[in-house]
C-alpha positions in Angstrom: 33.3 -39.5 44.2 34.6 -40.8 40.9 30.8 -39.5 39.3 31.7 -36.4 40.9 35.3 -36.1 39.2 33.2 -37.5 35.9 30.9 -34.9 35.8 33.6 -32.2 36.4 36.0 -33.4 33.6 32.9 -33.3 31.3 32.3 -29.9 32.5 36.0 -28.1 32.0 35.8 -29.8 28.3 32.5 -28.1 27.4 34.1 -24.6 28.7 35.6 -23.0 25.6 39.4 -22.6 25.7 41.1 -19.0 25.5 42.3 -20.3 21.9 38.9 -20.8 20.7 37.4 -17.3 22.0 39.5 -15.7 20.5 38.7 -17.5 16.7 34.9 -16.6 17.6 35.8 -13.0 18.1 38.3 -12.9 15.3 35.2 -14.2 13.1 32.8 -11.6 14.4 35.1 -8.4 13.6 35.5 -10.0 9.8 31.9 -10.8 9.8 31.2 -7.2 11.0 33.8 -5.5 8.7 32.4 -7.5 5.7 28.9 -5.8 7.2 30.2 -2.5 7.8 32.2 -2.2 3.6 28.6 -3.7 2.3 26.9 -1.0 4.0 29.5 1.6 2.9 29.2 0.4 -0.6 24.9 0.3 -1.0 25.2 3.6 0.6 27.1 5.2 -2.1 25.3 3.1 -4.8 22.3 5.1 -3.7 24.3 8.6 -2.8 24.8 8.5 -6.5 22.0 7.0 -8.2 19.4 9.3 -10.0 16.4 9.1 -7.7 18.2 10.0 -4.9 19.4 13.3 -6.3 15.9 13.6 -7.5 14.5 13.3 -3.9 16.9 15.3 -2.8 16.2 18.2 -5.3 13.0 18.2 -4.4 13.1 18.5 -1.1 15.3 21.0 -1.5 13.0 23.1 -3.5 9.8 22.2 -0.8 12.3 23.7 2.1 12.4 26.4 0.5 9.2 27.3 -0.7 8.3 26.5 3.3 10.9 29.0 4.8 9.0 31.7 2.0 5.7 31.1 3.3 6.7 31.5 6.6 8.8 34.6 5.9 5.4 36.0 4.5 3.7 34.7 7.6 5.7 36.7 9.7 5.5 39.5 7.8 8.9 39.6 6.7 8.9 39.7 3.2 6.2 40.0 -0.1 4.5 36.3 -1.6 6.2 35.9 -4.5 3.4 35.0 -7.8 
């Protein structure tokens, strides 16, 4: 009986109290709001760096020239030379 009890005790002290979930979770969101303003930041670090506006010029231009070709495909308008 008294291992029994023993073992219990040892048991309910390993469980993590109410006070200490809620730490670990108040630890995540930071941890995951740090994240989340990193990946905000890198993403407009690139939005406005050079070879991104490159990249996205030129894929610009290739859409374009695509949609043509097809329009000529279909017979809806003259190649342009």
């Amino acid at each position: 009986m008294k291992e029994t009890l023993k073992k219990s005790m040892k048991e309910e002290n390993k469980k993590p109290t109410e006070k200490e979930n809620k730490s670990e979770n108040k630890k995540d969101e930071t941890w995951i709001d740090k994240a989340e303003a990193k990946i905000d930041e890198t993403a407009d670090k690139i939005h406005q760096s050079e070879a991104y506006r490159k990249a996205d010029k030129k894929l610009e231009d290739t859409t374009k020239k695509l949609f043509r070709k097809a329009g000529h495909w279909w017979g809806k308008n003259k190649p342009k030379k």
